[in-house]
C-alpha positions in Angstrom: 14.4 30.7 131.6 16.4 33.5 133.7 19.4 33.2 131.5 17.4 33.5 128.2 15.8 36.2 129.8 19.2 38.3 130.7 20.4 37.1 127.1 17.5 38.7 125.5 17.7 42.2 127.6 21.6 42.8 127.2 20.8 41.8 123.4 17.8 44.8 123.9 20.7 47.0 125.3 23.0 46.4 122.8 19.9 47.5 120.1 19.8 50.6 122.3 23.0 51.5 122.5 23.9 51.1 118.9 20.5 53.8 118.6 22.6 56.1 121.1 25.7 56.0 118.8 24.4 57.1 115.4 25.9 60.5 114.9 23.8 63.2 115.7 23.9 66.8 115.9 22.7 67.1 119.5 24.7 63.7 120.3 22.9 60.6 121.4 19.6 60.8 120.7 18.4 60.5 124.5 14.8 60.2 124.2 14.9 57.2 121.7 17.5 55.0 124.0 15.0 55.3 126.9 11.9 54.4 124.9 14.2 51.2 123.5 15.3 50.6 127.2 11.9 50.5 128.4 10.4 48.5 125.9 13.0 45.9 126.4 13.1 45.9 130.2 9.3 45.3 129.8 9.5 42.3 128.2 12.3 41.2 130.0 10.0 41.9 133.1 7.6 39.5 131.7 9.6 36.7 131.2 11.1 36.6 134.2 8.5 38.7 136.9 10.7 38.3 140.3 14.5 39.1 138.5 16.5 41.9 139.0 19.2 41.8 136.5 21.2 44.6 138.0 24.1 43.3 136.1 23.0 44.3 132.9 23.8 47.9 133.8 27.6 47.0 134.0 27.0 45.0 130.5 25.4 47.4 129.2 28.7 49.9 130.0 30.7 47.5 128.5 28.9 47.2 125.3 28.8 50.9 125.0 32.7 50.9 125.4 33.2 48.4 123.0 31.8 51.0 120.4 34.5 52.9 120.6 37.9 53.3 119.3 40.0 53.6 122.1 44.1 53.2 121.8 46.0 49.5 123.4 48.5 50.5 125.8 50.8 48.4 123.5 51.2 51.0 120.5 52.0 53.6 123.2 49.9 56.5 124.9 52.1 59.5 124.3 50.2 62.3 122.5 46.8 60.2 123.2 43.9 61.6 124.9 40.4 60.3 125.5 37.8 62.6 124.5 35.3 63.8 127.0 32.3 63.2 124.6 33.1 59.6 125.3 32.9 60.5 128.8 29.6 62.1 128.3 27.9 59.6 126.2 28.9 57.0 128.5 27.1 58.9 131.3 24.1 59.0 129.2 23.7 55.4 128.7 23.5 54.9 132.4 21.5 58.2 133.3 18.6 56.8 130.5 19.0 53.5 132.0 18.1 54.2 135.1 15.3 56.6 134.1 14.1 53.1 132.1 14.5 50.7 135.2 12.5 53.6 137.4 9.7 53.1 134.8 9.5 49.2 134.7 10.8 48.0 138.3 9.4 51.6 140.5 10.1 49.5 143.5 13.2 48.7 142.6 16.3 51.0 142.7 19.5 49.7 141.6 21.2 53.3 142.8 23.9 51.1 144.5 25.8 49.5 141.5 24.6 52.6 139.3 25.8 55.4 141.3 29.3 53.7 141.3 29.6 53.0 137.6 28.9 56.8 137.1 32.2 57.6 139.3 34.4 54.8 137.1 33.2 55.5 133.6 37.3 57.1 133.4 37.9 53.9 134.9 36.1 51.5 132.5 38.1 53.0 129.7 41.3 52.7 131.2 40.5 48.9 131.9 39.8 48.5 128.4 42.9 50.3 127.4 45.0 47.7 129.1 42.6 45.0 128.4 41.7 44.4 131.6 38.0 44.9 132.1 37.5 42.0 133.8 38.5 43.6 136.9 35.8 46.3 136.7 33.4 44.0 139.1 36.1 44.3 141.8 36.5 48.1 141.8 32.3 47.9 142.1 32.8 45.8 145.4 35.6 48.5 146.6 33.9 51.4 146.0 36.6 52.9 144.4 36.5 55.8 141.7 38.2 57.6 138.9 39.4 60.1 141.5 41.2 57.0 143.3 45.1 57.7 144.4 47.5 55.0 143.4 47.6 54.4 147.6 44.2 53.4 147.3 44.5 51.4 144.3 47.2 48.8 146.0 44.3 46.4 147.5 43.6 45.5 143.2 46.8 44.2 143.0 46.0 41.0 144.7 43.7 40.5 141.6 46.3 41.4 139.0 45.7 45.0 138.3 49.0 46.3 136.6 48.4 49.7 138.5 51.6 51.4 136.7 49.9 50.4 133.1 46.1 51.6 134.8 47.4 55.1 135.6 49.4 55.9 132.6 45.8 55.0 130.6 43.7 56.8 133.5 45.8 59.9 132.7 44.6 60.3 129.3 41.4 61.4 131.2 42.7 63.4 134.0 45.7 65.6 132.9 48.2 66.0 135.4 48.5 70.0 136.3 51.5 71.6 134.2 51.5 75.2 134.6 53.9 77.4 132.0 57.1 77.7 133.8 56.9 74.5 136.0 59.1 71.8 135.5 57.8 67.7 136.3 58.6 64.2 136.8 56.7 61.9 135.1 56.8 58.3 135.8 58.0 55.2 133.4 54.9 54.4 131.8 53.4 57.8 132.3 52.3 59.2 128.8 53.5 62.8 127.6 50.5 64.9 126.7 51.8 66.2 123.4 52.1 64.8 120.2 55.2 65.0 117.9 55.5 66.1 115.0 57.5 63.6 113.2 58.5 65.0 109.7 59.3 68.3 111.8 62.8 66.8 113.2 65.7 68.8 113.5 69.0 67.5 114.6 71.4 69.7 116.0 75.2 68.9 117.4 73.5 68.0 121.1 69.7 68.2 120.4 66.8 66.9 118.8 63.6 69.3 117.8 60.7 68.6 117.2 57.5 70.5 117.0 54.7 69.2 119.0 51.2 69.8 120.3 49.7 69.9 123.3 46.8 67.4 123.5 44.5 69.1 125.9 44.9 72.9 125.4 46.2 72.5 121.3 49.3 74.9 122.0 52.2 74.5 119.9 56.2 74.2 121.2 59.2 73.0 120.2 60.6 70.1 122.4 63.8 69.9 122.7 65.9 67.1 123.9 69.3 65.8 124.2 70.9 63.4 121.5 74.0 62.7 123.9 72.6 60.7 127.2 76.1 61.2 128.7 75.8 65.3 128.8 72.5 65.1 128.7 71.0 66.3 132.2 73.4 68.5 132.6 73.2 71.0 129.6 69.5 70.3 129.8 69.4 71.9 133.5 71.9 74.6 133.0 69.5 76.0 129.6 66.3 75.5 131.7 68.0 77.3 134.0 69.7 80.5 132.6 66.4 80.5 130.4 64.3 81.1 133.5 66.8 83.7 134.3 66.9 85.4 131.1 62.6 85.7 131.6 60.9 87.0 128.3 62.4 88.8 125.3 61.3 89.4 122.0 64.6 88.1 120.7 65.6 84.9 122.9 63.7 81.1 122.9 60.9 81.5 125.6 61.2 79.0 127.8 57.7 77.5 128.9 58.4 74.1 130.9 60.2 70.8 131.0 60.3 67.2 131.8 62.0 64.1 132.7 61.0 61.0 132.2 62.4 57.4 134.0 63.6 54.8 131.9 62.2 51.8 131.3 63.1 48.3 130.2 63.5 49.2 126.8 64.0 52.9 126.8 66.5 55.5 128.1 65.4 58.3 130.9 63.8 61.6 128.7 65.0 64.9 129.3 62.8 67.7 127.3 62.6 71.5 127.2 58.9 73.0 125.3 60.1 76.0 124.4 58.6 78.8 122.0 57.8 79.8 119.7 58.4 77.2 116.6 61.0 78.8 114.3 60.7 78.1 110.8 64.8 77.2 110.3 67.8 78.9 111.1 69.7 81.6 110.2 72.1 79.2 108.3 69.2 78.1 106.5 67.9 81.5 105.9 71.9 82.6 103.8 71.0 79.7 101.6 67.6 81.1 100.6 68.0 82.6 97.0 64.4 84.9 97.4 66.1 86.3 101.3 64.1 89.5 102.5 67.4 92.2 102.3 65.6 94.5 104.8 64.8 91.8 107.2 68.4 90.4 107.3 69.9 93.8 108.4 68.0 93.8 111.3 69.9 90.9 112.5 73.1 93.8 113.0 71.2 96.1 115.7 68.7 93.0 117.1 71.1 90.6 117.5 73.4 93.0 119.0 70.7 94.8 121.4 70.1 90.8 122.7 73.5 90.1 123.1 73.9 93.4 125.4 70.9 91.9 127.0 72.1 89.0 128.0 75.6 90.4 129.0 73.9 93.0 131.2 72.4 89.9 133.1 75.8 88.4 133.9 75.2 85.1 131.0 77.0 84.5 128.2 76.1 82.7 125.0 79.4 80.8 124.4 78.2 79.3 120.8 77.0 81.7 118.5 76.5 80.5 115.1 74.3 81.2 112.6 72.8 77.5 113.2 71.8 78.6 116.6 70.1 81.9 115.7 66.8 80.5 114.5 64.2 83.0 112.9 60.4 83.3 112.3 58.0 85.4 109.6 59.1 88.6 111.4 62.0 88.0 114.0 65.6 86.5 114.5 66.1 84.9 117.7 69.2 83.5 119.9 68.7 80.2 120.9 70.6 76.8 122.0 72.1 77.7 125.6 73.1 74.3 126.9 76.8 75.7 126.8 75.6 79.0 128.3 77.4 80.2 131.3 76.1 82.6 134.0 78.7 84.4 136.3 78.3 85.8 139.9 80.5 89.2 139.5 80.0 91.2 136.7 83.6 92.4 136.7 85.0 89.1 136.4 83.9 87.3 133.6 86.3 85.0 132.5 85.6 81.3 132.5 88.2 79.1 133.8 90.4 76.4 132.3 88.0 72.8 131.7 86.1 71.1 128.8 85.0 73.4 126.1 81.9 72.6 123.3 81.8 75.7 120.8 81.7 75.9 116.7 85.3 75.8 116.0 84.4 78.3 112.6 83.2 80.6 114.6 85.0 80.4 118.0 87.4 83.2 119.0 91.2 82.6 119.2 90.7 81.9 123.3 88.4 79.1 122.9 91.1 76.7 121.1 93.5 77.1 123.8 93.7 74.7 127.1 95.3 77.8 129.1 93.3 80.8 127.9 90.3 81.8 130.0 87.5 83.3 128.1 85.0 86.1 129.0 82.1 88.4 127.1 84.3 89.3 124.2 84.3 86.1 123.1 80.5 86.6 122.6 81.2 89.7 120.6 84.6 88.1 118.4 81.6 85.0 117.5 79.3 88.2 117.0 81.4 89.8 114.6 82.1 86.4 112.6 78.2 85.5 112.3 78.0 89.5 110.8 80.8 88.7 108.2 79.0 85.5 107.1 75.6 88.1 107.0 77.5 90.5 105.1 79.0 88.2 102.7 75.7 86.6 101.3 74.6 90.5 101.8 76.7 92.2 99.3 76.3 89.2 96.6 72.2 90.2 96.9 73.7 94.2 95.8 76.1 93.5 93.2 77.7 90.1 91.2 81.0 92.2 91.2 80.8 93.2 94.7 80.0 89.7 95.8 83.1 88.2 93.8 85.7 90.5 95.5 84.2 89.8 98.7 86.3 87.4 101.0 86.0 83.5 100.8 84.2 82.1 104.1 87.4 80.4 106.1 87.5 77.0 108.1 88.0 78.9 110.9 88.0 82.8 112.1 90.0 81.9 114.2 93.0 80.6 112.4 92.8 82.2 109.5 92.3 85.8 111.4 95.1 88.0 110.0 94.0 86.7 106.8 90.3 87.5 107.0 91.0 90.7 108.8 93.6 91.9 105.7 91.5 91.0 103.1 88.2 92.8 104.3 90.1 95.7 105.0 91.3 95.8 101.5 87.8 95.1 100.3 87.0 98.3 102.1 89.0 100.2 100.4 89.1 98.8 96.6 85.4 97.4 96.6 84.1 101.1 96.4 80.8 99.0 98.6 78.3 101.8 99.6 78.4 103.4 103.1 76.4 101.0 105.1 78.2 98.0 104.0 81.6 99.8 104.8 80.3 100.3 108.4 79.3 97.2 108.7 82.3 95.5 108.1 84.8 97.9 110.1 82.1 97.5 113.2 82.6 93.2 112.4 86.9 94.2 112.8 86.2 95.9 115.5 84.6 92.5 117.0 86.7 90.0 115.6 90.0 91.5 116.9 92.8 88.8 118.5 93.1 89.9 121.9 90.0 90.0 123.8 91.2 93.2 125.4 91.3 95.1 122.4 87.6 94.1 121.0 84.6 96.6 121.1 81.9 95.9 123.7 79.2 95.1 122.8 77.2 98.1 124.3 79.5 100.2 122.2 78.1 98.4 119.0 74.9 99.0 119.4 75.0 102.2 119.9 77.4 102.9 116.8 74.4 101.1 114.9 71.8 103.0 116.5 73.6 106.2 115.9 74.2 105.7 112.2 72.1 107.6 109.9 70.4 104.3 108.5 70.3 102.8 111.9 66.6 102.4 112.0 67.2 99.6 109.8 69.4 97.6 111.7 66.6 97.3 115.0 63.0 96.0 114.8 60.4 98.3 116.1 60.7 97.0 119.8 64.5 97.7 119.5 64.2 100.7 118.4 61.9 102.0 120.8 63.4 100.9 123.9 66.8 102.5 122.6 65.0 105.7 121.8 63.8 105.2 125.5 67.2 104.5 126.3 68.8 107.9 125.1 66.3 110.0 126.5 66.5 109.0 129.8 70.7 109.3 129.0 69.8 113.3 128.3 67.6 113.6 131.6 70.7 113.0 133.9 73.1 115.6 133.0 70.3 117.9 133.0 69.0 117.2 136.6 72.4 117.9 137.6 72.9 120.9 136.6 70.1 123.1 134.6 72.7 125.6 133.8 74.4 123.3 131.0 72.8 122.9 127.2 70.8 119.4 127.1 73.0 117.4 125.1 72.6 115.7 121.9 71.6 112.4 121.1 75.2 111.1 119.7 76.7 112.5 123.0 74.6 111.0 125.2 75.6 107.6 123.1 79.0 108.4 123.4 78.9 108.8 127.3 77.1 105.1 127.1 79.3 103.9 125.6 82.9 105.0 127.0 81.2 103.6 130.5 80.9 100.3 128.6 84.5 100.7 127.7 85.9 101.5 131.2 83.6 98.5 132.3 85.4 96.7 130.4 88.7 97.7 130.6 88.5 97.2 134.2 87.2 93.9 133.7 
């Protein structure tokens, strides 16, 4: 009689909680469940007068849990979350439960085994996740909770508890902490709270992309992690690195936090930048586009140019500037890909020494190809000048079909080829009859892309000869060409504090001082 009795309440509880379920615009309908709890606990009361089946609670639990669709630890947790609404409905059940056992049994309270399923409802849907519920009875018995460390959790081993399977589930409840900026270890079986974006991929020379989502807060980044496990680590810590260093600007890959991952069994330690924002290709892809935006490409000149000074200014250097890693969204260009980035102490000596050397061989300056040359900033700028030529070339074919046909072929190699690509833009200079800006363009991009380091322009000195140029406006963004506005009128204020006698000088002047320092800097370099 008792066990038909506790097979016809968990049958009533299973009538309630499918009640609870139905969708609803307020959620469970709360009311209802307890008047279906009551009546059921009534006439379990009356079939069996003296029981006390406290166990139906936890069946009950279990029943609700079974409702839902919750992922197998099998098909993998990454990107996965539990919603709280399960949490909530969950707590419901038990809250309406007890409110019905008050009403049939008053001198009865099962607060005990109650009170603890309320602090392991997290826990009960990990269990099930690793299909392991049958263990819930003993964390009952050791008053454990959802808040539980993994310390605490080591007496459930002795019943088979696969703790490292447990917590990677668990965390789909409780998300680990993961402020912008901070960088984490997560364990083997650990999920990663973001899902990826599969059809986004984007495979670089050393990376893979993808654009994911954050799970809990629904930002979205572009993860980035290495293709080549051997070089992995450390181009992954040397970007994170000089990003942090770099800090925000309109014009560089924002850095917001990273990851590694252990190995397991059956897959390799994870290495992963999240990085913003999500560009929609790069500047590669952007030359191929038939329908390009003319005035936004000639802001790559002066922005490009302004980040580059930037970054020189901060002791780093790019070493790998290509149009594949300049990436670009609706209203911006920006540098990224720094895993071959180098940041030096002394900003007079700036020359890398002899070693191993990863660069774009097209786009490389003469020093990169040689095993005894040492390499500094102009390298940046010769790569600079090449990316400009490329610009310049799809440019000029958007202007005029004869214009684009005299223009110069693209080479293997700038480097190489250099005498040749320098002689035949020069003579396209002077036969083309191209209009003004495009003839500045190109003896600025000879400047750049001259043999000996030595005898290249600074960068500093290039933007200024963009800024300065009557359609200079065009070549910056509006940031860029306010802080170089900035820039030249806090020049002007320093020859007049020193002496009030002399005339305030003019704009070009005070560009012209600029940039000689930049020069000398150089030279001395």
């Amino acid at each position: 009689m008792k066990y038909r009795s506790l097979l016809r309440f968990l049958r009533a509880a299973r009538r309630s909680i499918d009640i609870a379920s139905q969708p609803s615009q307020e959620g469970p309908n709360a009311d209802r469940l307890e008047t279906y709890f009551v009546s059921e606990l009534r006439d379990v009361k009356c079939q069996n007068p003296t029981g006390h089946p406290e166990l139906g609670a936890l069946k009950c639990l279990k029943d609700r849990l079974a409702l839902q669709e919750l992922p197998k630890f099998q098909s993998g947790l990454d990107g996965k979350r539990i919603e709280l609404q399960s949490i909530v409905n969950a707590q419901q059940i038990i809250v309406r439960f007890r409110s019905a056992w008050s009403t049939v049994w008053p001198d009865y309270d099962p607060s005990s085994t109650l009170d603890f399923l309320q602090k392991l409802i997290g826990t009960c849907l990990a269990l099930q996740i690793i299909d392991q519920w049958e263990l819930i009875d003993h964390f009952v018995a050791s008053k454990l909770s959802d808040a539980s460390r993994e310390d605490e959790l080591s007496g459930m081993l002795k019943h088979g508890l696969k703790i490292g399977e447990f917590l990677a589930a668990r965390q789909m409840l409780q998300p680990r902490d993961w402020v912008d900026g901070e960088h984490i270890k997560f364990k083997a079986l650990e999920p990663l709270p973001f899902e990826v974006y599969h059809d986004s991929k984007k495979v670089g020379g050393q990376a893979v992309i993808h654009k994911v989502r954050d799970v809990f807060n629904n930002l979205e980044y572009a993860l980035k992690t290495p293709n080549d496990e051997e070089t992995a680590q450390g181009q992954w810590e040397n970007e994170r690195r000089l990003l942090c260093t770099l800090g925000k600007h309109t014009h560089i890959v924002q850095y917001v936090k990273s990851y590694e991952r252990d190995a397991t069994s059956d897959r390799p330690a994870e290495f992963g930048l999240l990085m913003e924002p999500w560009a929609i290709g790069s500047l590669k892809d952007y030359l191929k586009n038939p329908d390009l935006d003319t005035s936004f490409l000639l802001k790559t000149f002066g922005c490009l140019s302004y980040t580059l000074e930037f970054m020189h200014e901060r002791n780093i250097r790019h070493k790998d500037i290509t149009p594949g890693n300049i990436l670009y969204t609706i209203d911006k260009f920006i540098l990224a890909d720094f895993g071959n980035a180098h940041k030096f102490e002394n900003s007079s000596k700036t020359r890398t020494p002899f070693g191993r050397r990863v660069f774009s061989h097209l786009h490389a300056a003469p020093e990169e190809s040689s095993t005894f040359s040492r390499r500094g900033r102009a390298a940046d700028v010769f790569s600079l000048g090449c990316v400009f030529i490329d610009i310049l070339r799809v440019y000029s074919s958007t202007q005029n079909t004869l214009l684009a046909a005299s223009f110069p072929s693209k080479p293997k190699s700038y480097a190489k080829e250099l005498e040749q690509v320098r002689s035949s833009i020069t003579n396209f200079i002077h036969t083309s009859g191209c209009e003004s800006g495009i003839e500045l363009l190109l003896e600025l991009s000879l400047d750049m892309i001259k043999k000996r380091a030595s005898k290249r322009v600074v960068i500093k000195t290039v933007v200024s000869r963009l800024f300065q140029n009557g359609s200079g406006s065009g070549y910056f963004c509006n940031q860029c060409r306010g802080e170089l506005e900035r820039r030249v009128v806090g020049a002007q204020k320093v020859p007049q504090q020193r002496s009030r006698a002399r005339n305030k000088p003019s704009q070009a002047a005070a560009w012209s001082n600029l940039a000689w320092l930049g020069q000398a800097k150089h030279q001395a370099a």
